[in-house]
LUMVEX-528406 format. One record per atom (N, C-alpha, C): residue number from 1; x, y, z; atom name; residue in three letters. Coordinates in pm, 1 decimal. Atoms other than C-alpha are relative to their C-alpha. Layout:
N
<voro num="NUM" x="X" y="Y" z="Z" atomo="CA" residuo="Ala"/>
...
***
This chain:
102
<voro num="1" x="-107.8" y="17.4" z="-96.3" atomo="N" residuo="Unk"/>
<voro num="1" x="8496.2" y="9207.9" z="1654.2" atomo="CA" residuo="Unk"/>
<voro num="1" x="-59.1" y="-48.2" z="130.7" atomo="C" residuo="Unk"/>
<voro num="2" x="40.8" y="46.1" z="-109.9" atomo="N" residuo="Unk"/>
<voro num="2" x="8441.0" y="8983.9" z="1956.4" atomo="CA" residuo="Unk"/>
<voro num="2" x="129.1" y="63.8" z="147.0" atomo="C" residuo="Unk"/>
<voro num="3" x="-64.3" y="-42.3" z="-131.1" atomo="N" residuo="Unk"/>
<voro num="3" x="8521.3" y="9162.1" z="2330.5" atomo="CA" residuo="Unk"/>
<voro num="3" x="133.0" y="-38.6" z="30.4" atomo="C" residuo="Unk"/>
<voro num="4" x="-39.2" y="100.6" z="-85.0" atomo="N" residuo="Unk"/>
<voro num="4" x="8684.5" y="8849.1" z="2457.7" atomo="CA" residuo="Unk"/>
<voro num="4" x="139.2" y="25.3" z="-74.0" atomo="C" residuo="Unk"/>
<voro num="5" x="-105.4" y="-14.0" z="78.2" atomo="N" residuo="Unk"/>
<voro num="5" x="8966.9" y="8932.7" z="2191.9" atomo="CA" residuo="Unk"/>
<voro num="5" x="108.4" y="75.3" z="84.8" atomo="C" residuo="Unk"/>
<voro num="6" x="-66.2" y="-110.5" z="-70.6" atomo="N" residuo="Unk"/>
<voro num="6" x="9262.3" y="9096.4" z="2333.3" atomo="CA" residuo="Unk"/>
<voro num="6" x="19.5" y="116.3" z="-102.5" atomo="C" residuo="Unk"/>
<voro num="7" x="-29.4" y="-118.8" z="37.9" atomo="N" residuo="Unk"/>
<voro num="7" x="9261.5" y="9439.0" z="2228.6" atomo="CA" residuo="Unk"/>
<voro num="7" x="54.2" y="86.7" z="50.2" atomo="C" residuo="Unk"/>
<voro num="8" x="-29.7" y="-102.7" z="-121.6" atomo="N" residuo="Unk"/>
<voro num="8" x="9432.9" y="9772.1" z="2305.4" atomo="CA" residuo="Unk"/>
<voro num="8" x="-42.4" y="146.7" z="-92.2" atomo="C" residuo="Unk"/>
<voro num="9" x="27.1" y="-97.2" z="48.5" atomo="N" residuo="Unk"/>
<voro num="9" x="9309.9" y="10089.6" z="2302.5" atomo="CA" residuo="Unk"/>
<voro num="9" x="120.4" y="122.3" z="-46.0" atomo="C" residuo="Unk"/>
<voro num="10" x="-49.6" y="-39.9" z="45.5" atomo="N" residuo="Unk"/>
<voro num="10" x="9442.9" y="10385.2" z="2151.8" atomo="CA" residuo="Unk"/>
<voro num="10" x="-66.8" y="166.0" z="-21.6" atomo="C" residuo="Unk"/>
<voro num="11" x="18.1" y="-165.5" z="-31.5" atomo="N" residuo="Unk"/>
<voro num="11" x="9368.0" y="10764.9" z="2245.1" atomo="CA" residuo="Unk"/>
<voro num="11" x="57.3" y="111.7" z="-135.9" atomo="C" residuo="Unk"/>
<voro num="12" x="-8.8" y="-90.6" z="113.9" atomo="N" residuo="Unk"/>
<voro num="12" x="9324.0" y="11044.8" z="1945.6" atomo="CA" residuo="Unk"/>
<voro num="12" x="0.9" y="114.4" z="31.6" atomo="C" residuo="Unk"/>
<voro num="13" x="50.7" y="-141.7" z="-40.5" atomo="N" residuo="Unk"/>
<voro num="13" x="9345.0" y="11399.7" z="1999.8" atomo="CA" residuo="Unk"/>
<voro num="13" x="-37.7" y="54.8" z="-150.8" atomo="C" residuo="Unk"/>
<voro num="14" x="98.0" y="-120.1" z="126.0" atomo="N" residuo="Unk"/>
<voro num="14" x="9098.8" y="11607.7" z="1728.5" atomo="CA" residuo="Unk"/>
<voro num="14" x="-37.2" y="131.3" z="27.7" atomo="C" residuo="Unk"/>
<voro num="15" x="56.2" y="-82.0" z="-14.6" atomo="N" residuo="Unk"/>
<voro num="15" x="8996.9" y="11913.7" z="1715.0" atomo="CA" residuo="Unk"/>
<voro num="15" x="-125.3" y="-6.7" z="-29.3" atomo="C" residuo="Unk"/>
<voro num="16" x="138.4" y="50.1" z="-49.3" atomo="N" residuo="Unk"/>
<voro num="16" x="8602.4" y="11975.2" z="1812.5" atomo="CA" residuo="Unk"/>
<voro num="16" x="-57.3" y="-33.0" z="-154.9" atomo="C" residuo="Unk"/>
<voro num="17" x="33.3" y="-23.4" z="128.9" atomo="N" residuo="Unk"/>
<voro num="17" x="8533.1" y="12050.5" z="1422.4" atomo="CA" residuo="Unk"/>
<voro num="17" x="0.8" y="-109.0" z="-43.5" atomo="C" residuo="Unk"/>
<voro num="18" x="-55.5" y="153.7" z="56.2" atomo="N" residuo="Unk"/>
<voro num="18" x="8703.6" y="11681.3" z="1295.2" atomo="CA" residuo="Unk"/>
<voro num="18" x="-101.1" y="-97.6" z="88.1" atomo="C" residuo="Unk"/>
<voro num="19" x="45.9" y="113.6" z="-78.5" atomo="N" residuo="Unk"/>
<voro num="19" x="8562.4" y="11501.4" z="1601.2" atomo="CA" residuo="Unk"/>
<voro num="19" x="-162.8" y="0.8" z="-32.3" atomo="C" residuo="Unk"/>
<voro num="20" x="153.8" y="-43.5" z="42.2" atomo="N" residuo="Unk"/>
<voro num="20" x="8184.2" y="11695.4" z="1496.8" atomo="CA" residuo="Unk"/>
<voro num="20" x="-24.7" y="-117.5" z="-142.9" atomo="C" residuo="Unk"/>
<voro num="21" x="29.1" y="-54.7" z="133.4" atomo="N" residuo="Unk"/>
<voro num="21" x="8172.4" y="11643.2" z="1128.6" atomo="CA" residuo="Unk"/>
<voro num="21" x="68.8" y="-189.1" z="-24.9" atomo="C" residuo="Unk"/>
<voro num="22" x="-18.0" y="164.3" z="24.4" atomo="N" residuo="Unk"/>
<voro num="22" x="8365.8" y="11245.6" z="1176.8" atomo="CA" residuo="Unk"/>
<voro num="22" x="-138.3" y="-88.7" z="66.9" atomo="C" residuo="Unk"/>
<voro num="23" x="139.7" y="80.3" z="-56.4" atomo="N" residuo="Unk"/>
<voro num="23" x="8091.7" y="11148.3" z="1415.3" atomo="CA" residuo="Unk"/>
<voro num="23" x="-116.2" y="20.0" z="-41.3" atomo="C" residuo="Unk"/>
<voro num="24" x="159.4" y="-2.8" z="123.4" atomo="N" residuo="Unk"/>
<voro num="24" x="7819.7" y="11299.5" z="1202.2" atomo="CA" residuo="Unk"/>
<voro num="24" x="-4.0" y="-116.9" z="-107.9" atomo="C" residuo="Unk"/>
<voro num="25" x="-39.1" y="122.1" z="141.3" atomo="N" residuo="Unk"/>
<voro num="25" x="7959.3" y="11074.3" z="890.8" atomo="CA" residuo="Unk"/>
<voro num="25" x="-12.5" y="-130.8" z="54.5" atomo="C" residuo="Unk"/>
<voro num="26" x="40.4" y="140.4" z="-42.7" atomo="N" residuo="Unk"/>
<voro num="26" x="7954.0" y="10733.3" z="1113.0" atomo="CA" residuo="Unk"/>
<voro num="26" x="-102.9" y="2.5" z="45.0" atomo="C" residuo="Unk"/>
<voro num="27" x="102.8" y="35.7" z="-14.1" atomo="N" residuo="Unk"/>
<voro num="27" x="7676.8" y="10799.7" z="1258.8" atomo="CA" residuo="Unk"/>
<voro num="27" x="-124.9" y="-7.3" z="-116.7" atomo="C" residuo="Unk"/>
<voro num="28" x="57.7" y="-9.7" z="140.9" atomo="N" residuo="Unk"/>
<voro num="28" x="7514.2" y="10882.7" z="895.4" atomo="CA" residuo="Unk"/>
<voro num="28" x="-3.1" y="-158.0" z="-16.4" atomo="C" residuo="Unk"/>
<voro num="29" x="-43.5" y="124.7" z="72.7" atomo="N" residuo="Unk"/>
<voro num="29" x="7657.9" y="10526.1" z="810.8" atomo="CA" residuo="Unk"/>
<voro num="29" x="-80.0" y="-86.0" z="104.9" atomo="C" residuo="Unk"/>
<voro num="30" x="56.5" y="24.7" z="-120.4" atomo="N" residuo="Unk"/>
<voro num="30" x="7496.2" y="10409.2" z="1141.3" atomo="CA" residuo="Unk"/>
<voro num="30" x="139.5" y="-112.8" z="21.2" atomo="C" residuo="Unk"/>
<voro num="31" x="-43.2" y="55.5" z="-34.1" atomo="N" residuo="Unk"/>
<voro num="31" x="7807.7" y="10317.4" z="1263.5" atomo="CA" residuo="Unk"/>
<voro num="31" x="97.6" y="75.1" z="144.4" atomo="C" residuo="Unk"/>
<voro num="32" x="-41.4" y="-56.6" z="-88.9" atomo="N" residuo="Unk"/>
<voro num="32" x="8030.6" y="10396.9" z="1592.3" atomo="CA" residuo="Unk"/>
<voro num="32" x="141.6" y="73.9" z="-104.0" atomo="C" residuo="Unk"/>
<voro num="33" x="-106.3" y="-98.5" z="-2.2" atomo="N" residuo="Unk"/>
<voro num="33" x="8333.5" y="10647.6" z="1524.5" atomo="CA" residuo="Unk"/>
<voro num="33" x="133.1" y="-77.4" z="-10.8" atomo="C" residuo="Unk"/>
<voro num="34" x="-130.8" y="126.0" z="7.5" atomo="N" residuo="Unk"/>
<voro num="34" x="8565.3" y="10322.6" z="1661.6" atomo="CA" residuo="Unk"/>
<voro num="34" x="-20.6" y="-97.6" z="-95.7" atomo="C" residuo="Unk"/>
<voro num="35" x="-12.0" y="58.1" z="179.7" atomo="N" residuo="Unk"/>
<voro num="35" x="8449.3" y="10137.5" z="1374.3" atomo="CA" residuo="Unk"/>
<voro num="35" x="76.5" y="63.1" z="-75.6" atomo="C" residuo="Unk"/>
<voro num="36" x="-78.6" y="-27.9" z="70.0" atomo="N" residuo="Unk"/>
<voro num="36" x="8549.9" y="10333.3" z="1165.9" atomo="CA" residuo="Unk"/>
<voro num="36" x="110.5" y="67.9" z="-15.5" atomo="C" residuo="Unk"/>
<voro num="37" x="-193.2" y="-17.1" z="-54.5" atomo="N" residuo="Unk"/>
<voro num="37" x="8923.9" y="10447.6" z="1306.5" atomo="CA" residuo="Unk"/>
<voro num="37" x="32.0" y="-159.2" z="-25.9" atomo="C" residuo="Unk"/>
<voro num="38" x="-89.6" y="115.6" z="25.7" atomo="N" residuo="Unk"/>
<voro num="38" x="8937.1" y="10068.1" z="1344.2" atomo="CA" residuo="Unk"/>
<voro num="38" x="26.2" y="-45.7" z="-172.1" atomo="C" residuo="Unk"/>
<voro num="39" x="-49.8" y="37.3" z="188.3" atomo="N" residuo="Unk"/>
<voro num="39" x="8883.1" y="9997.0" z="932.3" atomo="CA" residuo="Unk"/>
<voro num="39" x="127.3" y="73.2" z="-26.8" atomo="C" residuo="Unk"/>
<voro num="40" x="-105.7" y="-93.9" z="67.2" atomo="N" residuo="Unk"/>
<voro num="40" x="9104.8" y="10312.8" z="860.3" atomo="CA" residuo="Unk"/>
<voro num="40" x="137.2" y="-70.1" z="42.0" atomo="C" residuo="Unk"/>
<voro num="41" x="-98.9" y="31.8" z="-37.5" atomo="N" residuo="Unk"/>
<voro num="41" x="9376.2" y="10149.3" z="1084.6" atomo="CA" residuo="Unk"/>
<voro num="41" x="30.8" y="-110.9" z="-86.3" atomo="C" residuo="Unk"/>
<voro num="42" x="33.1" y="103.0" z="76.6" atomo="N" residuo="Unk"/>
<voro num="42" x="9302.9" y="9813.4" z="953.8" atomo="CA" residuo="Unk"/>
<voro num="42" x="42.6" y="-5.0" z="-113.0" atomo="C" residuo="Unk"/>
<voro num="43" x="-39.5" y="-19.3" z="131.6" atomo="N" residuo="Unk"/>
<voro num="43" x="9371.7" y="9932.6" z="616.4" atomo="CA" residuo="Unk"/>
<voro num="43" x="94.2" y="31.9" z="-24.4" atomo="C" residuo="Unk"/>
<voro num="44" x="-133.4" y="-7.3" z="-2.1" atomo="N" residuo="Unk"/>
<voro num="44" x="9670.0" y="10117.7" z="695.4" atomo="CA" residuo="Unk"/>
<voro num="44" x="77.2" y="-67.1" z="13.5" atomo="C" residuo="Unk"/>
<voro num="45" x="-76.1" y="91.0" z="-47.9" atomo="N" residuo="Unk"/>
<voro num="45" x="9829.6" y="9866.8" z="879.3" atomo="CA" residuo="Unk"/>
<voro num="45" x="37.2" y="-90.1" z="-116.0" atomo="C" residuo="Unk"/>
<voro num="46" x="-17.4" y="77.6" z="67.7" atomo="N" residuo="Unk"/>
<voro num="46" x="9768.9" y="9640.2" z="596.8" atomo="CA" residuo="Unk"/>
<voro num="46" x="58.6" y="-16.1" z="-138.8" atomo="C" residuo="Unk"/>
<voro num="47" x="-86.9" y="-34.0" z="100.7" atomo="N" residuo="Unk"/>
<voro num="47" x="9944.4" y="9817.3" z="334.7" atomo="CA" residuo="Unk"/>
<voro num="47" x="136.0" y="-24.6" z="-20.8" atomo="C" residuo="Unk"/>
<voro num="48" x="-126.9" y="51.9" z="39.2" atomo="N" residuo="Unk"/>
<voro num="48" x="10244.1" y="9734.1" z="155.2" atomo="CA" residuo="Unk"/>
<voro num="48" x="113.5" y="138.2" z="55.0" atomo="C" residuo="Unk"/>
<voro num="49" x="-76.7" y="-84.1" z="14.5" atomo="N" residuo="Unk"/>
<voro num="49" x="10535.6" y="9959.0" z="306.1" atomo="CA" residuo="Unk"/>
<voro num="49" x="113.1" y="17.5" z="-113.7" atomo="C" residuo="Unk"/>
<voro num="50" x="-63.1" y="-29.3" z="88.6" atomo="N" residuo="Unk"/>
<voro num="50" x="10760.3" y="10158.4" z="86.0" atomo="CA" residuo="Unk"/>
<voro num="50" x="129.7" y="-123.5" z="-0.7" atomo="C" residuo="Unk"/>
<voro num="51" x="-149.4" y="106.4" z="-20.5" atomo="N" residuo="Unk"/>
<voro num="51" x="11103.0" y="9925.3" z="187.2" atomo="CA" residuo="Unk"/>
<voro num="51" x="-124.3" y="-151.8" z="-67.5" atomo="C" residuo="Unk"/>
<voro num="52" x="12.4" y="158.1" z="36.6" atomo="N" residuo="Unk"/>
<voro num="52" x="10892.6" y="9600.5" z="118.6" atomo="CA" residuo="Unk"/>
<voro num="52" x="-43.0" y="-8.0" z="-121.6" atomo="C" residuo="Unk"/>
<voro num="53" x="15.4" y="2.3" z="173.3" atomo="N" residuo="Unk"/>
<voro num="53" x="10779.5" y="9736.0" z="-234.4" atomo="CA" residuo="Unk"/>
<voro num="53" x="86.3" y="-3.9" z="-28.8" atomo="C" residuo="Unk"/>
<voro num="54" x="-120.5" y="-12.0" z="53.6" atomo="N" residuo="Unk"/>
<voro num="54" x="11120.2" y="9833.9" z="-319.2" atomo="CA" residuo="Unk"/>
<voro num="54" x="79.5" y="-156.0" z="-20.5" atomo="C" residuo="Unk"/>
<voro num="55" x="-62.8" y="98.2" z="-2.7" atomo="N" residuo="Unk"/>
<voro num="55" x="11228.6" y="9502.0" z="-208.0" atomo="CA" residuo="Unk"/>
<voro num="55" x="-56.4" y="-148.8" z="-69.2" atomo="C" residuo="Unk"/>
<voro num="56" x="55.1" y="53.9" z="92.2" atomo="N" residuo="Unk"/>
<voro num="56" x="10978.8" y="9297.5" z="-395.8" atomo="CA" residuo="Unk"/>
<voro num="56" x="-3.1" y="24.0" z="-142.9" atomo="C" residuo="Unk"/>
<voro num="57" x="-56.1" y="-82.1" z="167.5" atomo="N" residuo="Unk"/>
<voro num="57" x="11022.2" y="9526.4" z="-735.5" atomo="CA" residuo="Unk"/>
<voro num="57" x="145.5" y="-65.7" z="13.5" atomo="C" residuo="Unk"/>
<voro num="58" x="-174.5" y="65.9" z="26.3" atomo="N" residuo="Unk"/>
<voro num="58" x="11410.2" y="9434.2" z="-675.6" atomo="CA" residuo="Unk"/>
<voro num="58" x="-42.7" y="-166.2" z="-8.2" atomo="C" residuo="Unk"/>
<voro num="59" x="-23.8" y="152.8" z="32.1" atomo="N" residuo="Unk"/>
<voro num="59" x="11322.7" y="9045.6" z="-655.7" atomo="CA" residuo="Unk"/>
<voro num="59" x="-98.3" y="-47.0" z="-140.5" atomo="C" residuo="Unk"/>
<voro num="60" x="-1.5" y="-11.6" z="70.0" atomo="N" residuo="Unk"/>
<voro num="60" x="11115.6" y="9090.7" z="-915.5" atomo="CA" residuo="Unk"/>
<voro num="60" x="62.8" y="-12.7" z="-177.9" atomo="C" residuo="Unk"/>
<voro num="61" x="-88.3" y="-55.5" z="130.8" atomo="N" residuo="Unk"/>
<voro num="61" x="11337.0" y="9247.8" z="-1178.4" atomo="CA" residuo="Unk"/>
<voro num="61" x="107.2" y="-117.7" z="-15.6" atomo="C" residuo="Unk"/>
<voro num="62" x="-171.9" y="72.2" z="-40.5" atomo="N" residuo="Unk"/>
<voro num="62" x="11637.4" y="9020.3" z="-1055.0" atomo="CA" residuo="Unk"/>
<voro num="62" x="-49.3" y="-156.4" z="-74.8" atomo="C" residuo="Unk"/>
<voro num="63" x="71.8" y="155.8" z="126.6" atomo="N" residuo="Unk"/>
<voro num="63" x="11370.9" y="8676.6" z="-1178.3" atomo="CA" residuo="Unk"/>
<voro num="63" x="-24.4" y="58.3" z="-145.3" atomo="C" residuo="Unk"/>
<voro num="64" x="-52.0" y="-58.4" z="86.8" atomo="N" residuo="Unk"/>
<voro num="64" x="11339.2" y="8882.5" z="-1477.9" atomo="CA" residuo="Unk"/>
<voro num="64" x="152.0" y="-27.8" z="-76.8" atomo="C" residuo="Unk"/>
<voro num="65" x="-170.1" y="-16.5" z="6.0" atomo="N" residuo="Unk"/>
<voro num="65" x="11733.1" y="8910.7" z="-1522.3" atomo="CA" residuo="Unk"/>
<voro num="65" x="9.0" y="-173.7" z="-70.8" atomo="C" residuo="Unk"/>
<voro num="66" x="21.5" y="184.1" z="30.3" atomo="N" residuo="Unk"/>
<voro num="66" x="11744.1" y="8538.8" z="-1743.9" atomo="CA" residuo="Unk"/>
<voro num="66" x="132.1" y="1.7" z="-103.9" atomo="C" residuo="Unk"/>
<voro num="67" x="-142.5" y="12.3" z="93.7" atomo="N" residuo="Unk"/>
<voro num="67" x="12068.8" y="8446.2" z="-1941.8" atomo="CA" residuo="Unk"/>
<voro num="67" x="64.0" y="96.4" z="-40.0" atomo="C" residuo="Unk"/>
<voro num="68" x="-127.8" y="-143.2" z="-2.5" atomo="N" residuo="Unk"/>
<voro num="68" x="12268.0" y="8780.2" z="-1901.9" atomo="CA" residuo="Unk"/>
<voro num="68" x="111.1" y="-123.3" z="-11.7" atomo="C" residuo="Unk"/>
<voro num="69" x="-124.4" y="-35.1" z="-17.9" atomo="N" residuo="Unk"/>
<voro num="69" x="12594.8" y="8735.6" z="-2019.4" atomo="CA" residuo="Unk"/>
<voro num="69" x="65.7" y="76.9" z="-35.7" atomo="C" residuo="Unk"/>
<voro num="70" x="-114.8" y="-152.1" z="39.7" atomo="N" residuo="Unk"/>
<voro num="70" x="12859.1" y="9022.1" z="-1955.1" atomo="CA" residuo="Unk"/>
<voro num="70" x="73.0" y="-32.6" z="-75.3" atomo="C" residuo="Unk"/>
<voro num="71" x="-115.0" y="-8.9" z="98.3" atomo="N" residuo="Unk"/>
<voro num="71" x="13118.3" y="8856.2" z="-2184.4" atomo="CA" residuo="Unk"/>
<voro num="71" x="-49.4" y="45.0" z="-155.7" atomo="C" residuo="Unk"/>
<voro num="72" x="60.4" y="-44.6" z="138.8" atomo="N" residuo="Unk"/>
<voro num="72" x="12848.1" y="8937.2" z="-2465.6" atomo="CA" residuo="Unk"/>
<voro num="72" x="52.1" y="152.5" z="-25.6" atomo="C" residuo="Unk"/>
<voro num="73" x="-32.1" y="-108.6" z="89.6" atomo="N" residuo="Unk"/>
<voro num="73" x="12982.7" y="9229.0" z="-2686.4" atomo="CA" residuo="Unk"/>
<voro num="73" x="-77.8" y="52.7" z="-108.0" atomo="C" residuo="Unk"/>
<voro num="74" x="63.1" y="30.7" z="172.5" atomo="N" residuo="Unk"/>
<voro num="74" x="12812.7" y="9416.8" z="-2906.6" atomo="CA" residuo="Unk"/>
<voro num="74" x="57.8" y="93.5" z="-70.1" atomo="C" residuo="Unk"/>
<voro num="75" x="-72.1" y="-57.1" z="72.9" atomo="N" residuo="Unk"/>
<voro num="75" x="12949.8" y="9591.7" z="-3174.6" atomo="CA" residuo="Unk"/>
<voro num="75" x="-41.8" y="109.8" z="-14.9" atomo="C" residuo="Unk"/>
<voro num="76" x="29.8" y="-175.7" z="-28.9" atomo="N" residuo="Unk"/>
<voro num="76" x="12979.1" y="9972.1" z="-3201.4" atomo="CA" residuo="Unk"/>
<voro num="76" x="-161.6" y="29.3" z="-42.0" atomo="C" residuo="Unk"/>
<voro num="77" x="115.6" y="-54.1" z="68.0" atomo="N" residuo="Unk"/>
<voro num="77" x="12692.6" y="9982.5" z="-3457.5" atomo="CA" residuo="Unk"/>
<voro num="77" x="-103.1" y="-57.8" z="65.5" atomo="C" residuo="Unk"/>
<voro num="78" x="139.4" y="19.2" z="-92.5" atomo="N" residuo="Unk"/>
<voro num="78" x="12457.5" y="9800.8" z="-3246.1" atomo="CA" residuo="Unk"/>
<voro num="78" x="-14.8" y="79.8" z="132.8" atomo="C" residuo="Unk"/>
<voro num="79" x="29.3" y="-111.6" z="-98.4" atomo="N" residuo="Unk"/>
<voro num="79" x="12577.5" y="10020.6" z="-2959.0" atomo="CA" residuo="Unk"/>
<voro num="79" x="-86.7" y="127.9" z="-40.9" atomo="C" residuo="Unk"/>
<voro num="80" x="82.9" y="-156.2" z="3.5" atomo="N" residuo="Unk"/>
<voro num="80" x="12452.2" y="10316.2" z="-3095.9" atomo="CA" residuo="Unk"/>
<voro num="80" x="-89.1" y="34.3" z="-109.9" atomo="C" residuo="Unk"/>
<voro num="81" x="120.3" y="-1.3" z="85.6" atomo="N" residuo="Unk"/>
<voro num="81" x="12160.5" y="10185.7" z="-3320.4" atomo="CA" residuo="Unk"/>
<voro num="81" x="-103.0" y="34.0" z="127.7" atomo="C" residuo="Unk"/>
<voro num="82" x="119.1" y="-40.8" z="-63.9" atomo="N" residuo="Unk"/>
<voro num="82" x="11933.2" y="10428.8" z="-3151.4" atomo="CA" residuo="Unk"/>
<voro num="82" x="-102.5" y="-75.1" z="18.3" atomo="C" residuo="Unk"/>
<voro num="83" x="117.6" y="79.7" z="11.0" atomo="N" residuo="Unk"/>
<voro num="83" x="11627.8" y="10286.3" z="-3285.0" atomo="CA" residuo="Unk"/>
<voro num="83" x="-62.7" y="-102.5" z="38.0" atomo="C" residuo="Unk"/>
<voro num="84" x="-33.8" y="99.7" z="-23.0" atomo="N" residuo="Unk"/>
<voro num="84" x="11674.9" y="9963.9" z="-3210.0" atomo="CA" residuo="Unk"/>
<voro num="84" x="-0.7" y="-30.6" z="167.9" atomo="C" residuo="Unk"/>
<voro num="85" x="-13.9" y="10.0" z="-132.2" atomo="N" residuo="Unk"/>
<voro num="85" x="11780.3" y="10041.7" z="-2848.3" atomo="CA" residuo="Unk"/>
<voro num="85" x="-168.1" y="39.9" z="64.1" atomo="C" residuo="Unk"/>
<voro num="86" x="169.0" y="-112.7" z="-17.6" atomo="N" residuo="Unk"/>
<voro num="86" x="11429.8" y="10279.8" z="-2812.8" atomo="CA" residuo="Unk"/>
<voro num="86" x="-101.4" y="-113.7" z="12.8" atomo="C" residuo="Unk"/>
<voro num="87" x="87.2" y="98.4" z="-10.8" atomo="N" residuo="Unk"/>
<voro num="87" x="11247.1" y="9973.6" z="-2924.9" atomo="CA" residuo="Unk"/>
<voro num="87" x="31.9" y="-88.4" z="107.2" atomo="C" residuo="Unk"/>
<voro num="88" x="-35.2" y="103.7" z="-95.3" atomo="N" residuo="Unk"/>
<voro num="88" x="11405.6" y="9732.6" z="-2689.7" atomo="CA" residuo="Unk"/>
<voro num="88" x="-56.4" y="65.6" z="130.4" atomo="C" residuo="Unk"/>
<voro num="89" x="0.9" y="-42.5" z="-146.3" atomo="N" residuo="Unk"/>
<voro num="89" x="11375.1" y="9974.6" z="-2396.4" atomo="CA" residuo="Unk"/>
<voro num="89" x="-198.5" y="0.7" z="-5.7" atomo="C" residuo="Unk"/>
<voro num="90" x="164.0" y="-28.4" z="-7.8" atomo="N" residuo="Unk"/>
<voro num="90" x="10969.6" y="10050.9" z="-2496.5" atomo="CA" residuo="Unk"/>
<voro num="90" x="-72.1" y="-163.9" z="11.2" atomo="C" residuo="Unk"/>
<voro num="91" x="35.5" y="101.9" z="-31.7" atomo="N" residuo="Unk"/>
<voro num="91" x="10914.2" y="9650.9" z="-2497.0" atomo="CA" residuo="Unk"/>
<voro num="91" x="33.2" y="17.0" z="110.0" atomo="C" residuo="Unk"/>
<voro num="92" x="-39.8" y="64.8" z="-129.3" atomo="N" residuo="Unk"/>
<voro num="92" x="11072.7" y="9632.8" z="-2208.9" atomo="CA" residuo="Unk"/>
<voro num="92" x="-148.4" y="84.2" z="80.4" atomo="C" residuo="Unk"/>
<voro num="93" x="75.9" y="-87.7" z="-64.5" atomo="N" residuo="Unk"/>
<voro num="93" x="10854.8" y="9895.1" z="-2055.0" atomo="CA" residuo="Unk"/>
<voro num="93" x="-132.0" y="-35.5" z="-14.3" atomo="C" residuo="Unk"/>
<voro num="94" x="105.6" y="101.4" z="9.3" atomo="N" residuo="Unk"/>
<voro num="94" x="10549.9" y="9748.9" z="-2220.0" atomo="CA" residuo="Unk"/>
<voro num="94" x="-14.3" y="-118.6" z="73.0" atomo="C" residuo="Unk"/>
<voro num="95" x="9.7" y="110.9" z="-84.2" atomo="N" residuo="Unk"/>
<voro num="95" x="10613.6" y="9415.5" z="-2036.3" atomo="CA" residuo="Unk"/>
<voro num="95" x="21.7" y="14.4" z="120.8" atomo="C" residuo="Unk"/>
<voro num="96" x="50.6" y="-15.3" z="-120.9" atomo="N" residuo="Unk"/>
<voro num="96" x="10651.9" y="9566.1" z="-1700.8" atomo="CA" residuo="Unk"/>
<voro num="96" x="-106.6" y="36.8" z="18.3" atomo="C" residuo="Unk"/>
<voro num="97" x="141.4" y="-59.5" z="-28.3" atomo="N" residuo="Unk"/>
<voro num="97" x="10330.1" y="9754.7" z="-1713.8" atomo="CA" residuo="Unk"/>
<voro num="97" x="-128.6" y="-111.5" z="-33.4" atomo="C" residuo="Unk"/>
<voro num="98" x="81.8" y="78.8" z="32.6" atomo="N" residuo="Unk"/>
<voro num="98" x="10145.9" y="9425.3" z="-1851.7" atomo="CA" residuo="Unk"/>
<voro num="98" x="7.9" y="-59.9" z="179.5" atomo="C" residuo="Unk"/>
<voro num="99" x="-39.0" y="119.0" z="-128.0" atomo="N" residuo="Unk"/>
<voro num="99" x="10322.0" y="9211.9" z="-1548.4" atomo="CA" residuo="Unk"/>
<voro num="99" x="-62.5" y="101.2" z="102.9" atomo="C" residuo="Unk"/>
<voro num="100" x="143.6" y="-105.3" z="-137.6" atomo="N" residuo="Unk"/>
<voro num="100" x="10144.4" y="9541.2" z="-1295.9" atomo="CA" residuo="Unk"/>
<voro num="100" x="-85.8" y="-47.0" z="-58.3" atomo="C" residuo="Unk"/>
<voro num="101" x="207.8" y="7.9" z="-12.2" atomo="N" residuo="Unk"/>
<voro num="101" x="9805.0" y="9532.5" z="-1429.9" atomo="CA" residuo="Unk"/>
<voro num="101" x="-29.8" y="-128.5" z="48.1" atomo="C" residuo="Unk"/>
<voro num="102" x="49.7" y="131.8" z="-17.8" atomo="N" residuo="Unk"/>
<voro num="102" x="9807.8" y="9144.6" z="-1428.0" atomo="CA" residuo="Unk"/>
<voro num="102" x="-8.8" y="-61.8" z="123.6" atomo="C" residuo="Unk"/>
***
């Protein structure tokens, strides 16, 4: 991080124990204390919040969503061919968990 940058600081209150036992660990690492608050921030900051997962899973699912049509009917016995449904729902479930890892 260069000075000349505009930065702003940002005041912590710790107790002596946290502030001991954090500045032992950076200095272990041989590094300052504001190093490493700034990574931790850094990292936080840079995380996905809950609303913008939700809202990416929803756009997601919704490209997913491909030639629905509601006027399709299906007939009793395919309504309530368990088996059938079980499998459909466990592909399905299989192909979201491929589309995460990937």
């Amino acid at each position: 991080m260069r000075y000349c940058e505009n930065v702003k600081n940002v005041t912590v209150s710790l107790d002596d124990v946290t502030y001991r036992n954090a500045r032992r660990r950076a200095a272990e690492a041989d590094r300052s204390l504001s190093s490493v608050v700034r990574e931790l921030l850094q990292s936080y900051g840079a995380e996905e919040s809950e609303f913008d997962r939700l809202a990416r899973e929803e756009d997601e699912i919704r490209a997913d969503i491909k030639n629905f049509n509601g006027g399709e009917r299906m007939i009793r016995e395919e309504l309530y061919d368990r088996d059938a449904r079980r499998a459909e729902h466990e592909a399905a479930l299989a192909k979201d968990r491929r589309r995460r890892a990937g």
